[in-house]
MARRODREN-913616 format. One line per 10 residues: number of its first residue (from 1); their letters; for each residue x, y, z of C-alpha. Coordinates in pm, whole numbers, plus 50000, padded with zeros to 5 digits. Layout:
REM residues N
NUM	a	X/Y/Z; ... $
This chain:
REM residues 404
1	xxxxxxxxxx	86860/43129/55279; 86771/42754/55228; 86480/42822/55480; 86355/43113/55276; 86378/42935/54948; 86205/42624/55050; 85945/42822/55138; 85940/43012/54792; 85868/42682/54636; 85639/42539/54887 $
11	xxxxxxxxxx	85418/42866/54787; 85483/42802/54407; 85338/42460/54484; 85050/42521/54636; 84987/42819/54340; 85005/42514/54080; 84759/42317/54286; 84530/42596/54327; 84572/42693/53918; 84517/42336/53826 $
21	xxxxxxxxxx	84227/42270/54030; 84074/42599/53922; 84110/42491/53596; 83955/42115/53658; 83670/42297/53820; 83615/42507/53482; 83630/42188/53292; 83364/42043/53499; 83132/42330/53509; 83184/42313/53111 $
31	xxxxxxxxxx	83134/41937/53099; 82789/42000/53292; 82716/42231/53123; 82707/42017/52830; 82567/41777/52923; 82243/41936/53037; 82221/42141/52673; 82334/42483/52796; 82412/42741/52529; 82692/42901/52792 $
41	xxxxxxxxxx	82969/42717/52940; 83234/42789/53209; 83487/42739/52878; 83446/42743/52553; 83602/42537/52303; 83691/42673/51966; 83657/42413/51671; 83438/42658/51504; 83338/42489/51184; 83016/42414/51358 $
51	xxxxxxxxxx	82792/42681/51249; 82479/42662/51495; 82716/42744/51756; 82855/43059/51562; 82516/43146/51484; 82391/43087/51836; 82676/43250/51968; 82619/43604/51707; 82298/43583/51873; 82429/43598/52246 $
61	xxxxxxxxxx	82604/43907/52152; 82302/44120/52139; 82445/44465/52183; 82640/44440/51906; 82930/44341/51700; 83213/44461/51473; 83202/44464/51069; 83494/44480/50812; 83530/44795/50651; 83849/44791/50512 $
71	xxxxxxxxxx	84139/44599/50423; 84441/44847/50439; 84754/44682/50179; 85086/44712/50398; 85343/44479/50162; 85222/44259/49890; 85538/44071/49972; 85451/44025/50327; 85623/43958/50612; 85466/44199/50834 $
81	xxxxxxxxxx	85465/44104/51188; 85394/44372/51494; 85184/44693/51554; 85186/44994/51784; 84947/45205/51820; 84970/45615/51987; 84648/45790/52055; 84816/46095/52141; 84979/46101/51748; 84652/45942/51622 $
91	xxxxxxxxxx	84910/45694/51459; 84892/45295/51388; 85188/45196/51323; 85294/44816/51098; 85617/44644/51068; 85719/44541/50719; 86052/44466/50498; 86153/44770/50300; 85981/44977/50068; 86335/45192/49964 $
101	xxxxxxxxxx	86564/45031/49712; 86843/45136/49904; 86754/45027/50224; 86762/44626/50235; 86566/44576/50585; 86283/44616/50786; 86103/44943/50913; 85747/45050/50990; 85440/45186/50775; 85251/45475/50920 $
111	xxxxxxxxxx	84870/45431/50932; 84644/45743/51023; 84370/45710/51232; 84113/45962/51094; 84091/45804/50771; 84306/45517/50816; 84505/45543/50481; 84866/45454/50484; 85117/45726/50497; 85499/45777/50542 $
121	xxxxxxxxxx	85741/45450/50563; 86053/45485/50802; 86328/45256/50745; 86464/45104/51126; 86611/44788/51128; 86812/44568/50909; 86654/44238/50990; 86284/44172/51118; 86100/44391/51367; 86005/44142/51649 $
131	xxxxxxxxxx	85830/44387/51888; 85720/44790/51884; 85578/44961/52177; 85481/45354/52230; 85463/45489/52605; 85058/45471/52698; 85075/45799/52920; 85353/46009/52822; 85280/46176/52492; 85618/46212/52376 $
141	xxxxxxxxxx	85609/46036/52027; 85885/45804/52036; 85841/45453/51889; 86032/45221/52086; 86131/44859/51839; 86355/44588/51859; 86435/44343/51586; 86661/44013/51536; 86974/44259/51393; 87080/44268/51734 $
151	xxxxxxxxxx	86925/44684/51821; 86687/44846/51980; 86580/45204/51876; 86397/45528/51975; 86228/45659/51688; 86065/46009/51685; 85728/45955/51523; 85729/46325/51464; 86027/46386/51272; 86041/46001/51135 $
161	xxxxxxxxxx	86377/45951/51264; 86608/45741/51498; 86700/45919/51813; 86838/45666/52002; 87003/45345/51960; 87129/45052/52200; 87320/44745/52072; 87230/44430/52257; 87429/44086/52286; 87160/43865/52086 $
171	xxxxxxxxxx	86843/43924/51920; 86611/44071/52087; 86246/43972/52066; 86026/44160/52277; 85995/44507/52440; 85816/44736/52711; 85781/45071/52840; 85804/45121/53223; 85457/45279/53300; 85558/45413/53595 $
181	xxxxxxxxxx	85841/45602/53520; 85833/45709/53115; 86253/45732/53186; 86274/45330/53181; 86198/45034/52924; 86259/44691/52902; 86433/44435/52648; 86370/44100/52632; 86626/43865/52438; 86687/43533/52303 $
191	xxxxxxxxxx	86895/43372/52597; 86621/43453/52860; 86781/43781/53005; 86551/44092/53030; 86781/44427/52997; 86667/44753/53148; 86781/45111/53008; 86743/45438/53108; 86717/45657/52855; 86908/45941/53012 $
201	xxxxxxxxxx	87212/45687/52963; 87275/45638/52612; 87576/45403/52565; 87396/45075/52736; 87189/44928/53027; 87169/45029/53372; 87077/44626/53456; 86997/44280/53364; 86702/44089/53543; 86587/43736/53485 $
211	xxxxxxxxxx	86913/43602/53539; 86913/43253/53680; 86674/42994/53541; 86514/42914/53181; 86726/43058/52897; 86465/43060/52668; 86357/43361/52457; 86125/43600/52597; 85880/43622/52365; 85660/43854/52578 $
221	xxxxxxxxxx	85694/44145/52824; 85410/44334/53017; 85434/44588/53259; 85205/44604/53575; 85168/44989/53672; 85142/45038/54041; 84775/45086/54201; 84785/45182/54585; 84407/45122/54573; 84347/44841/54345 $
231	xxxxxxxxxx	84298/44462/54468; 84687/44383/54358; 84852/44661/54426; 85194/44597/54287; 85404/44750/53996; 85632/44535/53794; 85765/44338/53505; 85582/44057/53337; 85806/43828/53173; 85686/43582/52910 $
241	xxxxxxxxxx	85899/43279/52809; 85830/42986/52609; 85874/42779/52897; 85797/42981/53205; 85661/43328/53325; 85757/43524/53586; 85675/43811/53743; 85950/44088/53915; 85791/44318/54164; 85920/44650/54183 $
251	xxxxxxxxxx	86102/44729/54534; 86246/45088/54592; 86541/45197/54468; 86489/45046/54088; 86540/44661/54248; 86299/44390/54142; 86199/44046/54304; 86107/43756/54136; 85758/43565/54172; 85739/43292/53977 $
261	xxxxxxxxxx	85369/43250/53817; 85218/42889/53825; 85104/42858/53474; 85234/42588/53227; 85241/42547/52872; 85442/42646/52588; 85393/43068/52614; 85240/43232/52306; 85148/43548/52402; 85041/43781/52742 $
271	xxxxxxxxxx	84862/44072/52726; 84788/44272/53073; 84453/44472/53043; 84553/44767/53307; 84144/44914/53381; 84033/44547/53514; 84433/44412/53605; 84351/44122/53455; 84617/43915/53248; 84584/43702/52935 $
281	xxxxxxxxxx	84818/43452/52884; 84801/43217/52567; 84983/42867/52443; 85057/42645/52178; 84880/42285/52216; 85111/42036/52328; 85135/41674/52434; 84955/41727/52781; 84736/42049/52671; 84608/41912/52323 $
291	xxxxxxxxxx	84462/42236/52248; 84537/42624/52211; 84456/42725/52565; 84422/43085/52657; 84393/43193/53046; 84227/43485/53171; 84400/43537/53512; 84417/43762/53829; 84714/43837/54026; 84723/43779/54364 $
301	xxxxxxxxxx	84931/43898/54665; 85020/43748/55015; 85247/43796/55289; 85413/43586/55416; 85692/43632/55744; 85661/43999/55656; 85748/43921/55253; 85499/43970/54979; 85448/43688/54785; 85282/43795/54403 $
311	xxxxxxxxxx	85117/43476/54235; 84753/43446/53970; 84470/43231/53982; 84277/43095/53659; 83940/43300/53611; 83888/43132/53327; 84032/42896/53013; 83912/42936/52642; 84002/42691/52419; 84134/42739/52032 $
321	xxxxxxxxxx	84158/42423/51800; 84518/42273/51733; 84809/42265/51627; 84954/42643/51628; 85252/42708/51485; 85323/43141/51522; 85381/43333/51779; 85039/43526/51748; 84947/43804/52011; 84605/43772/52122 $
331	xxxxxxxxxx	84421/44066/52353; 84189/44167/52625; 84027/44462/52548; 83742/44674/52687; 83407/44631/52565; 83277/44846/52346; 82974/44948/52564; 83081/44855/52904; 83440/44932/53028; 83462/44709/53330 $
341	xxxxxxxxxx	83367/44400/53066; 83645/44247/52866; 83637/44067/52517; 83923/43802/52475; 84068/43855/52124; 84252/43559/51990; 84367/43463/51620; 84250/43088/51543; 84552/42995/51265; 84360/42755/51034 $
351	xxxxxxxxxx	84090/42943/50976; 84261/43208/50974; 84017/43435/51160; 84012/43619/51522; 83794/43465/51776; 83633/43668/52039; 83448/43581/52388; 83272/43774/52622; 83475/43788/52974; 83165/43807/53170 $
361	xxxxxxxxxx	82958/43514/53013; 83203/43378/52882; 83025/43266/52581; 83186/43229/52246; 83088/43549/52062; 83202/43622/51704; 83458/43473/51433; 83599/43754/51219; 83730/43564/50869; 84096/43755/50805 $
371	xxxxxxxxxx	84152/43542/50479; 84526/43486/50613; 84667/43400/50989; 84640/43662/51206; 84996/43766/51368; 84861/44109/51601; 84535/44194/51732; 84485/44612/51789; 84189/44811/51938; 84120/45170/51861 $
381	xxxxxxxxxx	83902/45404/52062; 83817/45758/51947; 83558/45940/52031; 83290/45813/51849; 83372/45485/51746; 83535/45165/51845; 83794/44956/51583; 83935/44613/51594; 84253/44589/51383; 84402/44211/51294 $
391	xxxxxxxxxx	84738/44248/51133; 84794/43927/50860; 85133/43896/50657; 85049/44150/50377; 84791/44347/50539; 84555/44527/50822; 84188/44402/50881; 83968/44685/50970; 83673/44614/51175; 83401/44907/51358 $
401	xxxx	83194/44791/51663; 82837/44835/51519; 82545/44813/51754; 82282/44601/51661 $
């Protein structure tokens, strides 16, 4: 045992070496990049008061970009704070306090997507909504949300009421459908532990994972769908904590083990774009990383004495201006015109405005002014067009991809 787990963290190791000298190599490339007047950089740092570079940057983005066309009123009083979104309802869902007199807490705003006017609101929770998620291949309608009163629920989004409902130890602050199996989800609460459910078992979980370690709050869960045929093929739990972020593979028979990822910084956000299986993962500046950073990364897998060791190495780093005080969610989401290329989507707090790069050049591509910080970043696909939703205390930003 002492063999095998000095080996664990002589792999960890090396991953930190190999992330950190990925990223000095980024920084350099950048630098140079600088230094000999070139409009693109290997990262791009976001003080964005500086207008040519805005402009210049507008002007990279040839094929396009996305326009304002609406500014959708959820609360006046705000504190709104997560969205979901279900193509197969055609439903965005917002979190905000109550609406009903009688009903002193927190529940969610229905949003249509055809016309994108504000419908129904169903009260959920009596304290605030910290995370919603629907299932993104089983088309069954029900809103999973958990909240600081201590409860996770299943909400049918058809007949706008509770089906289910779990009570959980502490507050719980993030939460994640199993892709894999639509029978599963994940809780994430404040003491570090991640609780799994089944929701053929109604009275409580089936386990806990992410038990020895950090006890901080997991502030963000993603789940990695299996892929026989993809690059990394494994299936499994992302787990985002302020301090740390790990990632359980799934083994047969339900069991997970732990890979520890060798990224650092004080964990905003992660996002897990499942076309490319690439991951986003954003932080706060801090003493050693004086800036927002956020890291478009790869996973990786290895074996090693027959065991498969699951680790990410730094594509690339964008850089947001400082300091950050929310827990915004940023996003990787498809372009518009090309599938296979990405767009990082990240909210820049004092200017209150989402900044977006292109993954493939990695140039700095448009600032979308919100008026407010942005707290939850959405994209929308129909048919015919392409939206990009931010989500501010008291309401929804709605921007169309226009080509130019």
């Amino acid at each position: 045992m002492e063999l095998a787990e000095l080996g664990r963290k002589y792999q960890l190791n090396c991953s930190k070496l190999q992330s950190e000298l990925q990223e000095a190599q980024n920084e350099i490339k950048f630098l140079r990049s600088r230094l000999m007047g070139s409009s693109t950089g290997a990262t791009s740092d976001v003080s964005l008061s500086q207008e040519n570079s805005v402009n210049k940057s507008q002007e990279a983005n040839r094929n396009g970009q996305y326009r304002c066309i609406k500014t959708i009123l959820i609360w006046e009083g705000g504190n709104c704070r997560v969205m979901a979104y279900s193509p197969f309802l055609g439903v965005l869902v917002v979190s905000q306090p109550s609406s009903i007199p009688l009903f002193q807490g927190f529940g969610v705003r229905k949003i249509s997507t055809v016309d994108f006017r504000t419908t129904e609101y169903i009260p959920l929770h009596s304290k605030l909504i910290r995370s919603m998620s629907f299932h993104p291949t089983y088309s069954d309608g029900l809103l999973l949300s958990c909240a600081m009163d201590k409860k996770i629920k299943l909400t049918s989004l058809i007949s706008n009421t509770v089906v289910q409902q779990y009570e959980v130890p502490l507050p719980a602050w993030s939460c994640v459908w199993n892709t894999d199996d639509h029978n599963y989800f994940f809780a994430g609460i404040q003491n570090g532990l991640v609780l799994e459910y089944d929701v053929r078992k109604t009275d409580t979980f089936i386990q806990q994972i992410n038990t020895e370690g950090s006890r901080s709050p997991v502030v963000s869960l993603q789940y990695i769908p299996a892929a026989p045929f993809a690059h990394f093929r494994a299936g499994g739990l992302l787990v985002g904590q302020l301090d740390r972020i790990s990632f359980y593979e799934r083994k047969p028979n339900n069991k997970y083990e732990v890979h520890l990822l060798p990224l650092e910084g004080n964990l905003t956000s992660l996002f897990f774009e499942t076309h490319t299986r690439q991951l986003l993962a954003s932080f706060r500046n801090s003493t050693k990383f004086p800036k927002v950073r956020h890291l478009v990364c790869e996973m990786t897998a290895s074996v090693s004495d027959d065991h498969n060791i699951c680790s990410c190495n730094v594509v690339q780093t964008f850089h947001g201006s400082s300091p950050q005080t929310l827990l915004s969610r940023t996003s990787l989401i498809q372009h518009p015109i090309d599938k296979n290329q990405l767009l990082i989507c990240a909210s820049e707090e004092l200017a209150c405005a989402i900044n977006i790069w292109d993954g493939k050049t990695f140039q700095y591509v448009q600032k979308l002014s919100c008026g407010s910080p942005v707290l939850d970043i959405c994209s929308i696909s129909t048919k015919d067009n392409h939206y990009l939703l931010a989500l501010t205390e008291k309401q929804v930003k709605l921007h169309k991809w226009s080509e130019s």
